[in-house]
C-alpha positions as CSV (number, residue, x, y, z in Angstrom):
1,X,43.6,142.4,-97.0
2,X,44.4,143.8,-100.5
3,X,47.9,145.9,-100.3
4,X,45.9,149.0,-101.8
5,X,43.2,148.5,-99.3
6,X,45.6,147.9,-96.5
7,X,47.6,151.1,-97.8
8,X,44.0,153.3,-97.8
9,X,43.1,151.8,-94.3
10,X,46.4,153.0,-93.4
11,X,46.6,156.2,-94.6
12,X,42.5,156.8,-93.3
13,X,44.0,155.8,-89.5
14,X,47.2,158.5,-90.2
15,X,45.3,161.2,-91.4
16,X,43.2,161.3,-88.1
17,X,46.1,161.0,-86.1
18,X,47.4,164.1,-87.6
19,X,44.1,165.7,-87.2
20,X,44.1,164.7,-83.4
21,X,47.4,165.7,-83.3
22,X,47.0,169.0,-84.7
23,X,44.0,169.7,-82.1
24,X,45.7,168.6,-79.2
25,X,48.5,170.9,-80.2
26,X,46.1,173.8,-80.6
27,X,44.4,172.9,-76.9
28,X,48.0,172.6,-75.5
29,X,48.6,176.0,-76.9
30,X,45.6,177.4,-75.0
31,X,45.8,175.8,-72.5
32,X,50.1,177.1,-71.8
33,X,47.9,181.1,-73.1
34,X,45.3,180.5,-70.2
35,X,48.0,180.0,-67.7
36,X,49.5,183.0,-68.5
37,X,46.7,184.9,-67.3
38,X,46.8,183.0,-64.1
39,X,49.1,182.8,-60.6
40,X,52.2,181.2,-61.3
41,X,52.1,179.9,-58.0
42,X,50.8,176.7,-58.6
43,X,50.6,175.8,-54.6
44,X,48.2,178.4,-53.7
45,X,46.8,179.0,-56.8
46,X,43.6,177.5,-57.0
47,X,43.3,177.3,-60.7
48,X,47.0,175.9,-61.2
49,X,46.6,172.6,-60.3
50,X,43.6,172.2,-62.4
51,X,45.7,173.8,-65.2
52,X,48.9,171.7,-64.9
53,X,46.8,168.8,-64.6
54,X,45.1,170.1,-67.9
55,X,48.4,170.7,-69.4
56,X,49.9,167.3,-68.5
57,X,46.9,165.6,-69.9
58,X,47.2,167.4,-73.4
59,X,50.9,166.8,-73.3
60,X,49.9,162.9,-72.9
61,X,47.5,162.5,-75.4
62,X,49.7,164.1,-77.9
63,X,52.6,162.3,-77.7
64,X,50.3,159.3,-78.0
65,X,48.8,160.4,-81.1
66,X,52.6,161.1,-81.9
67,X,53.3,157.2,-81.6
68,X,50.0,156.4,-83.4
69,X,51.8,158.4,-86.4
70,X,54.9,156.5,-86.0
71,X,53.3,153.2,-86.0
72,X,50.8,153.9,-88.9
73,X,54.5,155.0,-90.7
74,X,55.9,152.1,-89.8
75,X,53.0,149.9,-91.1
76,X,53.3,151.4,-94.3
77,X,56.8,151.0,-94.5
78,X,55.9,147.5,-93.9
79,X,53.9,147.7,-96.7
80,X,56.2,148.8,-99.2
81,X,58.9,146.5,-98.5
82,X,56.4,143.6,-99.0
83,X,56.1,142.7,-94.9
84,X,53.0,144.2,-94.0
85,X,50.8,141.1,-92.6
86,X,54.0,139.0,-91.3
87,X,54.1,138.2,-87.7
88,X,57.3,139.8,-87.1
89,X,57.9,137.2,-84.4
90,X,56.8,133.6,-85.5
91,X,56.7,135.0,-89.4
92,X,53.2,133.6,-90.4
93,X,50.4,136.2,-91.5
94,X,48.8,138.1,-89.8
95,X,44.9,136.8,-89.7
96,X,43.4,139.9,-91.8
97,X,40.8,140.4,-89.6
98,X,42.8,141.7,-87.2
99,X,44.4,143.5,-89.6
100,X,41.2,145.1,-90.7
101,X,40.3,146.5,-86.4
102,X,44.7,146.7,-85.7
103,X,45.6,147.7,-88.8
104,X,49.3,148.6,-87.2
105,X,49.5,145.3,-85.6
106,X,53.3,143.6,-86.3
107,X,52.5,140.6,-84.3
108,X,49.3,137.6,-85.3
109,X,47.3,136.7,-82.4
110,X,49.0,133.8,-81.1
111,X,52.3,135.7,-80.4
């Protein structure tokens, strides 16, 4: 894979983390507004479970769109320093076709 096209695969992947991201934040923040409106007593509260269930399941799928950010940041800091496609365990490339479906991957295949 071409560095340019590596970098535009790259920055494709981070820019719909961020939009995921950004969503997930704005469900979370509906999500905390809608259990305002409700019991705070999540026990007996019918809805509560259902809504700390929908809370913790926001908060999840943020934080991993969080680490898909960091490791899309980390590929292209790869990049830059002239890494990018090295196994960063035996040190051989990375086949590029796995590069092209992983493009964060830091380890080829085999390891």
């Amino acid at each position: 894979m071409v560095d340019e096209e590596a970098r535009e695969r790259l920055l494709d992947v981070r820019a719909e983390a961020a939009r995921r991201l950004a969503a997930l934040r704005d469900d979370h923040t509906a999500v905390v507004d809608a259990s305002r409106d409700s019991n705070a007593d999540d026990e007996h509260d019918p809805e509560g479970a259902t809504i700390a269930f929908e809370r913790a399941q926001v908060d999840a799928l943020a934080r991993a769109a969080q680490e898909r950010l960091a490791e899309v940041d980390a590929a292209l800091g790869r990049l830059a320093a002239g890494t990018y496609g090295t196994c960063l365990v035996c040190g051989r490339p990375i086949d590029p076709a796995r590069l092209a479906v992983r493009p964060t991957a830091t380890r080829c295949v085999g390891c």
